[in-house]
C-alpha positions in Angstrom: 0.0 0.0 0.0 2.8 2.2 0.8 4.7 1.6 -2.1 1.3 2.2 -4.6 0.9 5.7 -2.8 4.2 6.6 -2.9 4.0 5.8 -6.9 1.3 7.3 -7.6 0.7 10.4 -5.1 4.6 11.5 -4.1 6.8 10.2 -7.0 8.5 13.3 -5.7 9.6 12.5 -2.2 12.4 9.7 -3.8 15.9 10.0 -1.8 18.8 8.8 -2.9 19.8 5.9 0.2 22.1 3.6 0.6 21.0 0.0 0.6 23.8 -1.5 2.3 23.3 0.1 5.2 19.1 -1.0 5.6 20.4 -4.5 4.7 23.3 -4.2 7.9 20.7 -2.8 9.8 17.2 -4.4 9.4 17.2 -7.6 6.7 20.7 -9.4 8.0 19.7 -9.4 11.6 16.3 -10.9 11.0 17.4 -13.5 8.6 20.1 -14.3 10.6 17.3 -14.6 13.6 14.8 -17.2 11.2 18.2 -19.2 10.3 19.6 -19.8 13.9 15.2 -20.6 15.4 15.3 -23.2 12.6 19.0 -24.6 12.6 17.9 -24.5 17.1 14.9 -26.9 15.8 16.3 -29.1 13.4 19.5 -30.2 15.9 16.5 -30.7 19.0 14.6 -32.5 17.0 17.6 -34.6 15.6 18.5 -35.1 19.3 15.2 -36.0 20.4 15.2 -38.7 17.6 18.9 -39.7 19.8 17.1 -40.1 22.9 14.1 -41.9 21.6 15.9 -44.3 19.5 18.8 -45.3 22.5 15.3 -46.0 24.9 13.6 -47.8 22.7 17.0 -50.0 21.9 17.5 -50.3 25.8 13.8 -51.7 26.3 14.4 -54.3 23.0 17.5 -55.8 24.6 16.3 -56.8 27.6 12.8 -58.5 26.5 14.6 -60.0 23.5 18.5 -60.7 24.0 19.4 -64.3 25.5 22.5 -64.4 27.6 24.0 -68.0 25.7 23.3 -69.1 22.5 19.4 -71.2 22.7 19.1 -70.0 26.2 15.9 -68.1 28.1 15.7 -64.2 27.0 17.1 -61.8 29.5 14.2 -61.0 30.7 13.4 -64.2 32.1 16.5 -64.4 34.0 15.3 -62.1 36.8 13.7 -63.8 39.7 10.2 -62.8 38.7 9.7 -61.9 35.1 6.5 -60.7 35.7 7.8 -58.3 38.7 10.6 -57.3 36.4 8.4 -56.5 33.6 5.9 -54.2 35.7 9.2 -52.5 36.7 10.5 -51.9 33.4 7.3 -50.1 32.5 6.8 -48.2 35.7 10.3 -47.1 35.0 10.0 -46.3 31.3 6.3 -44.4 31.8 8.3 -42.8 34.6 10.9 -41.7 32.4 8.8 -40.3 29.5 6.4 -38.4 31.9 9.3 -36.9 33.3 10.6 -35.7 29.7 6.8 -34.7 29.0 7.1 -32.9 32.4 10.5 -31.0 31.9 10.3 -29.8 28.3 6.6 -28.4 29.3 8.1 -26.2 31.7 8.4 -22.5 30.6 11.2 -21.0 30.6 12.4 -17.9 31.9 13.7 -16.1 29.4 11.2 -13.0 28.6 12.0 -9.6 28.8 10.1 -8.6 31.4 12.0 -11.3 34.0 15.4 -10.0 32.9 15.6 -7.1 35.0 17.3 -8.6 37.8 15.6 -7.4 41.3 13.3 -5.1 39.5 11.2 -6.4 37.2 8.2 -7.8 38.5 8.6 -11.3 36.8 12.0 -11.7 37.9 11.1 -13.8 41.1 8.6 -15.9 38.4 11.6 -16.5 36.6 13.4 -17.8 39.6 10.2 -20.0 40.6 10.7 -21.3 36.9 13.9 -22.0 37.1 13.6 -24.1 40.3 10.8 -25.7 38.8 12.5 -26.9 35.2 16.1 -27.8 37.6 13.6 -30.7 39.6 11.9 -32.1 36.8 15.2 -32.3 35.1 16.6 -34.1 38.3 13.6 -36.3 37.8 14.5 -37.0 34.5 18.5 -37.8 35.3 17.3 -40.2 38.2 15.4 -42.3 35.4 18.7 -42.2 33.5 20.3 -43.5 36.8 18.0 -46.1 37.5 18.4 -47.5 33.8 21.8 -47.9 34.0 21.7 -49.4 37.2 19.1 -52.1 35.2 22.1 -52.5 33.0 24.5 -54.0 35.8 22.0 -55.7 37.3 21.6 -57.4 34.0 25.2 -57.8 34.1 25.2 -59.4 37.4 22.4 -62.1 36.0 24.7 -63.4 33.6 24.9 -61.1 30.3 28.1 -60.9 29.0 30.5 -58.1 29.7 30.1 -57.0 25.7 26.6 -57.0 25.6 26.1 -55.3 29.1 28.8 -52.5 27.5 26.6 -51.7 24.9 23.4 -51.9 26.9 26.0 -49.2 29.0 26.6 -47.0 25.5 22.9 -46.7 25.3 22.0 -45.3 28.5 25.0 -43.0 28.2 23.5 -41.9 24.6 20.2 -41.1 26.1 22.0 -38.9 29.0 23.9 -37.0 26.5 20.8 -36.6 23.9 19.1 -35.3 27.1 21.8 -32.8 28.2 21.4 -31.4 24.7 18.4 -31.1 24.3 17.9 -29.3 27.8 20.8 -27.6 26.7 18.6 -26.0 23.8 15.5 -25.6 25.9 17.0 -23.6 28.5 19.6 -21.4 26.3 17.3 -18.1 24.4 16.8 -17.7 21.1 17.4 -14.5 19.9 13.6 -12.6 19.6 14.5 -11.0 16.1 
């Protein structure tokens, strides 16, 4: 609209400006801004895929791997399979409510909870902050407990190799997790 009256009401008003400067100024900040939100999304949702894929390999291996060649599944080596089993879920539901939980939480990052001691939403942005650090302690304890799983597994009879592995992917879901909170908790800028 501004363009069409300018053309056809004030052709007369046209300055001679520099382009290089508006583009320094205005169109490289912005563009910049889109680029670095997207290239933010495309590496959490890569890690996510990292967390998600290491879980779901951890569950597989213990209903399906067998210790010897021919012999019972892992799963069936624990004293009550049926015990162990309700465990592994309680665990596993535990763990995904607690991701649910922490990436739900808002962060603190809004202009109006910068202003330290004066804004009004600075002491939101502290109750936040306390809130997203327990639910990510809930989230590490899952972590914990699956590795512990892992040497108990260990200690029923899976072989040092195997248990390794089962070892890598716990330690792939911690670090796909440290990322990604990584990610949630740094700002993107607001351009």
């Amino acid at each position: 609209t501004a363009t069409l009256i300018y053309w056809y009401c004030a052709p007369w008003v046209a300055t001679s400006m520099s382009w290089n400067i508006l583009s320094l100024a205005i169109v490289f900040p912005i563009s910049q801004g889109i680029s670095m939100a997207f290239k933010k999304r495309e590496q959490a949702l890569q890690e996510f895929s990292h967390l998600l894929g290491n879980s779901q390999q951890l569950w597989g291996a213990v209903y399906t791997w067998t210790c010897k060649a021919g012999g019972p599944r892992l799963i069936n080596l624990f004293e009550d399979p049926e015990v162990a089993k309700k465990q592994m879920h309680t665990l596993f539901d535990q763990f995904f409510v607690a991701l649910v939980a922490y990436f739900d939480t808002e962060t603190g990052g809004k202009v109006r909870q910068q202003q330290e001691g004066y804004g009004c939403g600075y002491k939101e942005q502290l109750e936040m902050q306390a809130i997203s650090h327990e639910q990510c302690l809930v989230v590490n304890s899952c972590i914990a407990r699956m590795q512990r799983l892992v040497q108990h597994c260990k200690g029923l009879g899976l072989p040092g190799g195997e248990a390794h592995r089962l070892d890598q992917y716990c330690s792939k879901v911690g670090i796909a997790f440290e990322r990604l909170s990584t990610l949630k908790e740094t700002r993107t800028p607001l351009g």
